[in-house]
C-alpha positions as CSV (number, residue, x, y, z in Angstrom):
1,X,34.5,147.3,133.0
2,X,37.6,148.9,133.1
3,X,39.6,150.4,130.0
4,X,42.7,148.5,129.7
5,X,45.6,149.3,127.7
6,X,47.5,147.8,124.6
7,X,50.6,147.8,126.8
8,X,48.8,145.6,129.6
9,X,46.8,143.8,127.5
10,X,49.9,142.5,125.2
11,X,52.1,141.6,129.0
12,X,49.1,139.0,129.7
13,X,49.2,135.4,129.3
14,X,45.9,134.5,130.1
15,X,42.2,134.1,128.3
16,X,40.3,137.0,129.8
17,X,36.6,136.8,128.6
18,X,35.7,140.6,128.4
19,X,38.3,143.6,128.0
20,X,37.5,147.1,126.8
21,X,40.2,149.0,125.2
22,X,40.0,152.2,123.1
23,X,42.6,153.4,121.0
24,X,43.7,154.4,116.6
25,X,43.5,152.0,114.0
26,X,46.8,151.5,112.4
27,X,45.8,149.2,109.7
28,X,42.4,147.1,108.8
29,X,43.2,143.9,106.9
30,X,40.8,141.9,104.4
31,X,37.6,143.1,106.8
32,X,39.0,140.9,109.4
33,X,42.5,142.3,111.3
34,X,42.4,145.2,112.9
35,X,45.7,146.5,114.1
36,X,45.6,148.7,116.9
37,X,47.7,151.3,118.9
38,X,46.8,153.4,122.0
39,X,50.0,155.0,122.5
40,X,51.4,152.8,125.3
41,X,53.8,151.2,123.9
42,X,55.4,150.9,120.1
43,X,53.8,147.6,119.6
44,X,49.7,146.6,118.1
45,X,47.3,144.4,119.2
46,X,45.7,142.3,116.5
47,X,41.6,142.5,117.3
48,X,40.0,139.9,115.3
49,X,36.7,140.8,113.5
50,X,34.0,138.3,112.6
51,X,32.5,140.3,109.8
52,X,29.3,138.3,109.7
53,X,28.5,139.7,112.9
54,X,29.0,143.3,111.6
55,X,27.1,146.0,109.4
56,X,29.1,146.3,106.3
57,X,28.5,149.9,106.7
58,X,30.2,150.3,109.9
59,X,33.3,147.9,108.5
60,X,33.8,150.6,105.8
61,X,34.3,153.4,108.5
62,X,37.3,151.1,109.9
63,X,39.8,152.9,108.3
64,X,43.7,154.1,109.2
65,X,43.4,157.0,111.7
66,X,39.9,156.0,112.9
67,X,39.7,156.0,116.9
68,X,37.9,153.1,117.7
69,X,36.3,151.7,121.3
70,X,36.3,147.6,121.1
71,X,35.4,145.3,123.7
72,X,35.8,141.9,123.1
73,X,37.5,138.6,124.8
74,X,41.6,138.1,124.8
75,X,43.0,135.0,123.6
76,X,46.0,133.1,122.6
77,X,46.7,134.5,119.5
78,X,45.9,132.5,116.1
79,X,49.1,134.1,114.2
80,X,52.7,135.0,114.8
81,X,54.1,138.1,116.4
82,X,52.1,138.3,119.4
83,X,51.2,136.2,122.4
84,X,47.4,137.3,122.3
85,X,44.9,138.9,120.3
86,X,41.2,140.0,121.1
87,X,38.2,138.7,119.2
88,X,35.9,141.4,118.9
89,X,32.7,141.2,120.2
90,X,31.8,145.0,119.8
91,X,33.1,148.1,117.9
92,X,31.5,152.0,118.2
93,X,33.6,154.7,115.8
94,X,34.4,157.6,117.8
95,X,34.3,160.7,116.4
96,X,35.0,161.2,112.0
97,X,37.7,159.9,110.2
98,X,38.4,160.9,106.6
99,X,40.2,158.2,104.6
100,X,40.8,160.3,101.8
101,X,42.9,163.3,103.3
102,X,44.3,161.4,106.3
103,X,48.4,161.6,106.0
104,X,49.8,159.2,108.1
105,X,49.1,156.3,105.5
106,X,50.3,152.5,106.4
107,X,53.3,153.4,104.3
108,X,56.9,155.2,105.0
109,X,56.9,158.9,104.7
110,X,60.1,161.2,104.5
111,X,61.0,163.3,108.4
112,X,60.5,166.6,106.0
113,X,56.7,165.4,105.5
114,X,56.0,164.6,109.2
115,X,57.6,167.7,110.3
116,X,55.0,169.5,108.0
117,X,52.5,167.4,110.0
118,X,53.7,167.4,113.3
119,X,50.7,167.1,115.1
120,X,50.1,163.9,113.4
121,X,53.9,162.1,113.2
122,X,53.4,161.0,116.8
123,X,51.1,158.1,114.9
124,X,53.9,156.6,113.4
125,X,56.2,154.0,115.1
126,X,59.1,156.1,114.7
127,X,57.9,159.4,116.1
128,X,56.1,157.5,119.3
129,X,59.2,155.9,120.3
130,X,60.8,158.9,119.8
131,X,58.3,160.8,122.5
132,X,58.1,157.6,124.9
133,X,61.9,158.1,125.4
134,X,61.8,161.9,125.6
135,X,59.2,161.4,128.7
136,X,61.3,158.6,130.2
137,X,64.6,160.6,130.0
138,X,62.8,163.9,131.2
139,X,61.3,161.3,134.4
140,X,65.4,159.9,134.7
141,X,66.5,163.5,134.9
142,X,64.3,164.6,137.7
143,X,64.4,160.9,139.5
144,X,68.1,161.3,139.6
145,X,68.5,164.7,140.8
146,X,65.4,164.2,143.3
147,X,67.2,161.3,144.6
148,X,70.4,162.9,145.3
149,X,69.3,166.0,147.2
150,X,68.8,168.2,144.6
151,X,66.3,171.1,144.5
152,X,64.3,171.6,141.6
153,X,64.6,175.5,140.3
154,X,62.8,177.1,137.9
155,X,64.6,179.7,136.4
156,X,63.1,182.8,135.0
157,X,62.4,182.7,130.7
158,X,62.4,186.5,130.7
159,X,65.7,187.6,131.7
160,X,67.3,191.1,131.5
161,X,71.2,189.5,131.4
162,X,72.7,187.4,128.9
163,X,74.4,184.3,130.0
164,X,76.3,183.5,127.1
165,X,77.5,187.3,125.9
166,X,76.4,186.2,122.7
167,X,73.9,188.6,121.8
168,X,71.7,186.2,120.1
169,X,68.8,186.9,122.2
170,X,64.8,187.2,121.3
171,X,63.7,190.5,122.8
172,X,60.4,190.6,125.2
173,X,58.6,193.9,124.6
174,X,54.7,195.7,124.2
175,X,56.4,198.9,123.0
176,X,54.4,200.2,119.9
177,X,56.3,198.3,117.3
178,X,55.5,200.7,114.5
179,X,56.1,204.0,116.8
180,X,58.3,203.1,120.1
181,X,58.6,206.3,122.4
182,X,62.8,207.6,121.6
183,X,65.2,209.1,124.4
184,X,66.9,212.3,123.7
185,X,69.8,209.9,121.8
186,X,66.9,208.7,118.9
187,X,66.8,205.2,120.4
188,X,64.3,203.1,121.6
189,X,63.5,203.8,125.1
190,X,63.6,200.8,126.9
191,X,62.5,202.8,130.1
192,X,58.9,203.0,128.5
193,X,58.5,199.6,128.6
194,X,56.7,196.9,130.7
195,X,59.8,196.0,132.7
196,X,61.4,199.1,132.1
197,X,64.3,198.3,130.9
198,X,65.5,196.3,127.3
199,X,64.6,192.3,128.5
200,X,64.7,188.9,126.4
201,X,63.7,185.6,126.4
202,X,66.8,183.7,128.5
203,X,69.6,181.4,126.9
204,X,70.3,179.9,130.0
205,X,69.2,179.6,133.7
206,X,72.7,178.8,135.2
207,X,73.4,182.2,136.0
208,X,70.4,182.3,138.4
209,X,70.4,178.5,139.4
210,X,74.0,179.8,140.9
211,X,72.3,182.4,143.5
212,X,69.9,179.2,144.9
213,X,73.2,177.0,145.2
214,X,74.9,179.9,147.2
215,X,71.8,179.2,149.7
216,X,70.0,175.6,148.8
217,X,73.5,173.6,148.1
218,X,72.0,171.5,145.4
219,X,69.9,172.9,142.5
220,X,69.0,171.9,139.4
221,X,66.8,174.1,136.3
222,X,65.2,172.2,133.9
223,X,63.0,174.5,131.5
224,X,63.4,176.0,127.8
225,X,65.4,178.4,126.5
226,X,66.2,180.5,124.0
227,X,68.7,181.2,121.0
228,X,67.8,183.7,118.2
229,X,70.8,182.0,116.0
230,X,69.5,182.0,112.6
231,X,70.9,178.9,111.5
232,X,69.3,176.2,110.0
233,X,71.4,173.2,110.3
234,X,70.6,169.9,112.1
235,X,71.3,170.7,115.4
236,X,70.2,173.7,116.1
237,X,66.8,175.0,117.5
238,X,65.4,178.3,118.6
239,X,63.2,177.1,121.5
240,X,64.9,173.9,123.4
241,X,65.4,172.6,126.8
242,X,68.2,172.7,129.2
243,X,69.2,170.9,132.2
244,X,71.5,172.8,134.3
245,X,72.5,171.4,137.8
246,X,74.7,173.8,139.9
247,X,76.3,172.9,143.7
248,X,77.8,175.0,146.1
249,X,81.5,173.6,147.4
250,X,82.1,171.5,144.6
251,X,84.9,171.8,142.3
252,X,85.9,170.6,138.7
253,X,86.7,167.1,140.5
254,X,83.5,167.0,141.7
255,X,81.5,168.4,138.7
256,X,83.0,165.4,136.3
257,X,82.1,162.9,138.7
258,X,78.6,164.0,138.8
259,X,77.8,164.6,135.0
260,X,79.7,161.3,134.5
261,X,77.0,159.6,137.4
262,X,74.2,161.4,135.8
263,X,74.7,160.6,132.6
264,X,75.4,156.9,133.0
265,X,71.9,156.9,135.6
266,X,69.6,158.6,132.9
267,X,70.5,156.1,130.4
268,X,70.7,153.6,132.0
269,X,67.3,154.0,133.3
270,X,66.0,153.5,129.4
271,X,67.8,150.6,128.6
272,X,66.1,149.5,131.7
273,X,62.8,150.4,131.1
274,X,62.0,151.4,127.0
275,X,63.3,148.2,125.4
276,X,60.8,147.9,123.1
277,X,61.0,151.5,121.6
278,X,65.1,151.5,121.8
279,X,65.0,148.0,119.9
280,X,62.8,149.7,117.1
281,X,64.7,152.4,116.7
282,X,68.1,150.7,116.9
283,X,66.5,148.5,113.9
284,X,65.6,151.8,111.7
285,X,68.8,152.9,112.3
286,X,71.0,149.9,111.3
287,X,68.4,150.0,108.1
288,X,69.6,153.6,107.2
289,X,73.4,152.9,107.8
290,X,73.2,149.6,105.1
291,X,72.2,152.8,102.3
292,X,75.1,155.0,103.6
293,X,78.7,154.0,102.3
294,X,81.2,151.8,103.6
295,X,83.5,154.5,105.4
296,X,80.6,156.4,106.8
297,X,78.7,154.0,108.6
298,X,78.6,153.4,112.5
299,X,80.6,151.4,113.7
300,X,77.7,150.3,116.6
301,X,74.5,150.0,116.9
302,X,72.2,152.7,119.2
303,X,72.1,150.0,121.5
304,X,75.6,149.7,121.8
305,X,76.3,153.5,121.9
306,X,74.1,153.4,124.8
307,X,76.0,150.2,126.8
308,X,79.5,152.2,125.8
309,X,78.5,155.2,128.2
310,X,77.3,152.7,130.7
311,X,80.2,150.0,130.6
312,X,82.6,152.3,130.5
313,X,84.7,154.2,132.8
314,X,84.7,157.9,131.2
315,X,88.5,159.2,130.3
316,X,89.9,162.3,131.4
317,X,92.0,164.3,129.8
318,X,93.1,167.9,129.7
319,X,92.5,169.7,126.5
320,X,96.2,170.3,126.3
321,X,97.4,166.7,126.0
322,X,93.9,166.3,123.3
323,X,95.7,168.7,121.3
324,X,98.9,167.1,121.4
325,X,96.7,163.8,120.5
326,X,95.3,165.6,117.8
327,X,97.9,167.5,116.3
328,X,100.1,163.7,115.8
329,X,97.7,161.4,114.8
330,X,97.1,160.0,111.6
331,X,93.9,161.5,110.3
332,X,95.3,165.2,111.0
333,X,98.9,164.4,109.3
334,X,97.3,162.9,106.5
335,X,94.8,165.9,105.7
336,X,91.6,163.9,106.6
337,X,90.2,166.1,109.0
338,X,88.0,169.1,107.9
339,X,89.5,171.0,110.2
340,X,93.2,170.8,111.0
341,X,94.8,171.1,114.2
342,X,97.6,173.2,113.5
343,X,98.0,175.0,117.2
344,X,97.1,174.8,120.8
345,X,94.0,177.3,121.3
346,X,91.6,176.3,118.7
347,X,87.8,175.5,119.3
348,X,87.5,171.5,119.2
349,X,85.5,170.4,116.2
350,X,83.0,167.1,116.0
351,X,85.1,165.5,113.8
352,X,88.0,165.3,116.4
353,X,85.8,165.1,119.5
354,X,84.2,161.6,117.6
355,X,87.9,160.6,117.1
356,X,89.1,161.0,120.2
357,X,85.9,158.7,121.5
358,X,85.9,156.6,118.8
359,X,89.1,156.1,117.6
360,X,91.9,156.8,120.4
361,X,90.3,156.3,123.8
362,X,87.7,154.2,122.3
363,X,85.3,155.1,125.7
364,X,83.4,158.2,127.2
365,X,86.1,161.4,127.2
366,X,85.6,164.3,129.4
367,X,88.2,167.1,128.4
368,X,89.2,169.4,131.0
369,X,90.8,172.9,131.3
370,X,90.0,174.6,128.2
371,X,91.8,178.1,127.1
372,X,90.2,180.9,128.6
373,X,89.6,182.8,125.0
374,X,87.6,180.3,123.9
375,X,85.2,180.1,127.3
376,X,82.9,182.1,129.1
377,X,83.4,184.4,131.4
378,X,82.2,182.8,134.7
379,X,84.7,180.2,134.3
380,X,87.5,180.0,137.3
381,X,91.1,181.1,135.8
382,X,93.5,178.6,136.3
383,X,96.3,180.1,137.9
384,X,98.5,179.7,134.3
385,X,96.5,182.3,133.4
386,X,95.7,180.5,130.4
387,X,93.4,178.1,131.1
388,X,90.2,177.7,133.0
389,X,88.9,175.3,134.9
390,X,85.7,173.9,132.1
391,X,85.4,170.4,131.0
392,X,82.9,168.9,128.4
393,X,81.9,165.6,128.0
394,X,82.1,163.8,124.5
395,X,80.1,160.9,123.5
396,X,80.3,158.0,120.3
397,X,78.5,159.6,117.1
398,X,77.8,163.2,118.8
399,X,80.7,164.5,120.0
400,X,80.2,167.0,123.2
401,X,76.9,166.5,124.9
402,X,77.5,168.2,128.1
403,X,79.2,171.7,129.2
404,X,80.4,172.2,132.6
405,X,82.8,174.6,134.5
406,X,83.9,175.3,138.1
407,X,82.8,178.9,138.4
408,X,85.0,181.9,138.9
409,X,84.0,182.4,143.0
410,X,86.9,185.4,143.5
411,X,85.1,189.3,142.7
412,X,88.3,191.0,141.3
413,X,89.9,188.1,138.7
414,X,85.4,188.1,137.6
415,X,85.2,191.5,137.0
416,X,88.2,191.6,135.3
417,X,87.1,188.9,132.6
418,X,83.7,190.8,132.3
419,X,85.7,194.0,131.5
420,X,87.5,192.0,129.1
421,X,84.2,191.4,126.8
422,X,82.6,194.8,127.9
423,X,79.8,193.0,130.0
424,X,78.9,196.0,132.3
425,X,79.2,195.4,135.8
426,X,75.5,196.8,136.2
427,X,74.1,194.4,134.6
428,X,75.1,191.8,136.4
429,X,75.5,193.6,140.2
430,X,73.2,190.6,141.7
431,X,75.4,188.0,140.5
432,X,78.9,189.9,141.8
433,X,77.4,190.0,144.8
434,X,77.5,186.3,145.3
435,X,81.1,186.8,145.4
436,X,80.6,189.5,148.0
437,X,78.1,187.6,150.7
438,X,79.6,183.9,151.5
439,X,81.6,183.4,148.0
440,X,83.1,179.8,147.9
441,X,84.0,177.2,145.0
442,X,80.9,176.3,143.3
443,X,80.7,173.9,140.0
444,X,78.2,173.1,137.3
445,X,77.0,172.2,133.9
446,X,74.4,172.4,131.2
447,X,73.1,169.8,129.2
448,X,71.0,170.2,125.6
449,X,68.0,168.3,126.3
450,X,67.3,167.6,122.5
451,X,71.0,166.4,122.0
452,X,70.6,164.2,124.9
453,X,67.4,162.7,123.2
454,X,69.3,162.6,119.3
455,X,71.7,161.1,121.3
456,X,69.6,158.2,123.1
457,X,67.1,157.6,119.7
458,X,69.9,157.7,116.9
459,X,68.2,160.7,115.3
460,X,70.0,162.5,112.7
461,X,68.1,166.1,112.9
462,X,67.0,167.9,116.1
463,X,64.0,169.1,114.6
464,X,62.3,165.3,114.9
465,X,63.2,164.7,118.7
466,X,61.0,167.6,120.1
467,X,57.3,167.9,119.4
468,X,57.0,171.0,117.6
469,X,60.4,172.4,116.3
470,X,61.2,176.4,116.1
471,X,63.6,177.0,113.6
472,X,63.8,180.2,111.1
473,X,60.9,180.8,109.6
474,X,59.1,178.4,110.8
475,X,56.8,178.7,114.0
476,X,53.9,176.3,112.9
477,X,51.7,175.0,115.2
């Protein structure tokens, strides 16, 4: 007989006289009910235990967290809630199951607690809704990209440049931590090591994705990356994932009119396709805003956050006339931001990303040509000399979500903003010589997997949309 699922079983509409399904007891009611959940979808199946026809003995061993194998026959359900239910013919335990010490009790638990139990949190409603949606957004991501003649790259984790020129990298070595061999200068000698020269773990694969563009077209990276920021605020994570698309011959035009296309396909393709989870989780959410006062609540539901980036044509505006925006409206005159906007040149903050969203444009924004001071290095000048070409995308609740550029494709103005920030020209000679060989306009842009996910679940902390968080001082698991 073959093992069916909760998911198929609960889409029926028909008596079937034997199934076999296996999966976790959620809850065991009065000897009788036994709720169950494989995993394939946020919803239980009732099974429906005639406990005259069972050893008391093995009734007792039914208990939250027990995997159990039940066959039995499916039928129109007795109760409410559910179209169908099985009544069980047989049960076997599988494997032990320890009442007493088993965490994940039918009862709510704080995100600090399942974060301590991570490889257990995936049993709650919350946290397997959470992971469904990850998978179906990472499967959106690549069906997107595969569909529009994109090559899949994967981009090297140990890396001997720094993307960012932030410095906040994790080194890679297997030098003798306690006595590493010294040059003639009393520092570590790099030269000793595996590589043979000072290597980290990466912050970014766009530099590289950009050499397979200069010779593929279309590329995208998808992998994890790395930021040894010691910061422990909500949305910030050691280890995460990053999707970074990069195409030869586009240019800023074209790079907001992809991330605009991309973003509206991904989510679309779970409001498609993970209605049950998103409705769960758009419930638990409206829950927690009723406990939050007045002036801070949302003023949609996740659901509707999703339809607004879907529905909605996405605003452009340069980051010039935002300012201007900023500098008059009310909030700013009347001392209600954080952080004022006094001057053109400052670093946008959340606060006036969400108002400009939220607030003014009341759509999608994507703000374009950003001062160069505040923007990496491999972004094209604008010919002001000011300004380069970058753009970031800002979404309802979250502010920017994606970080995009057309990339500086002329050698002497790219070695002159390298100088600028004392990025040797060594370091990076592969990447000058794209500008050397066939240099032409090429655009791109990098999105945060886990804000995309915070983003699509209405999760408040980073740490709960990825399996197994790194954050200082903490490497469990």
């Amino acid at each position: 007989m073959k093992l069916r699922t909760v998911s198929e079983l609960l889409s029926e509409d028909i008596t079937i006289p034997e199934v076999d399904i296996k999966g976790w007891v959620r809850t065991f009611r009065a000897n009788r009910f036994i709720a169950l959940n494989d995993g394939s979808t946020i919803n239980n199946i009732q099974c429906v235990v005639d406990f005259e026809n069972f050893d008391e003995a093995l009734l007792k061993r039914i208990t939250t967290g027990a995997a159990v194998h039940i066959k039995g026959e499916l039928v129109e359900s007795q109760g409410k809630g559910q179209k169908v239910e099985i009544q069980v013919n047989s049960i076997d335990i599988l494997g032990d199951s320890d009442p007493e010490t088993y965490p994940i009790q039918p009862k709510k638990h704080s995100f600090e607690f399942l974060r301590e139990n991570a490889h257990l949190r995936t049993r709650t409603n919350t946290f397997s809704a959470i992971m469904r949606l990850r998978s179906s957004l990472s499967y959106a991501i690549h069906k997107y990209f595969n569909e529009n003649g994109f090559y899949y790259m994967h981009a090297p984790i140990i890396t001997g440049s720094d993307a960012e020129g932030a410095g906040e990298m994790f080194k890679v070595t297997n030098l003798d931590t306690e006595k590493p061999p010294l040059n003639d200068e009393g520092k570590i000698d790099y030269s000793k090591d595996f590589f043979g020269k000072e290597t980290n773990l990466t912050v970014s694969g766009q530099l590289e994705a950009e050499t397979y563009a200069m010779s593929l077209g279309k590329v995208y990276t998808f992998g994890p990356t790395f930021r040894a920021e010691n910061s422990n605020t909500s949305r910030h994570l050691a280890e995460f994932w990053m999707i970074e698309p990069e195409v030869a011959f586009m240019d800023l035009a074209g790079n907001m009119d992809l991330a605009e296309d991309f973003m509206k396909s991904v989510i679309k393709h779970i409001l498609d396709n993970n209605r049950d989870d998103l409705e769960f989780l758009d419930k638990r959410l409206q829950d927690e805003e009723k406990t939050k006062p007045q002036a801070e609540r949302s003023e949609m539901t996740l659901i509707e956050k999703l339809n607004f980036v879907t529905d909605n044509n996405f605003k452009r505006v340069s980051y010039t006339e935002a300012i201007d925006i900023l500098r008059n409206c009310k909030p700013n005159k009347k001392k209600k931001f954080k952080y004022p906007i006094n001057e053109w040149g400052v670093d946008l903050q959340s606060e006036h990303e969400r108002f400009l969203v939220e607030k003014h444009f009341k759509c999608p924004v994507i703000l374009f040509d950003y001062p160069a001071n505040i923007k990496a290095f491999y972004m094209r000048l604008n010919d002001d000399g000011k300004t380069v070409r970058a753009m970031d995308i800002l979404f309802p609740g979250i502010g920017e979500i994606v970080g995009g550029a057309q990339r500086e494709e002329r050698l002497d103005i790219l070695k002159e903003r390298m100088a600028a920030i004392n990025i040797p020209e060594e370091d990076l000679w592969w990447y000058l010589d794209l500008r050397k060989f066939g240099t032409a306009v090429h655009s791109g842009f990098g999105l945060g997997f886990e804000r995309l996910v915070m983003f699509a679940t209405g999760m408040g902390n980073i740490r709960d949309v990825i399996p197994f968080p790194r954050t200082p001082q903490n490497a469990e698991f």
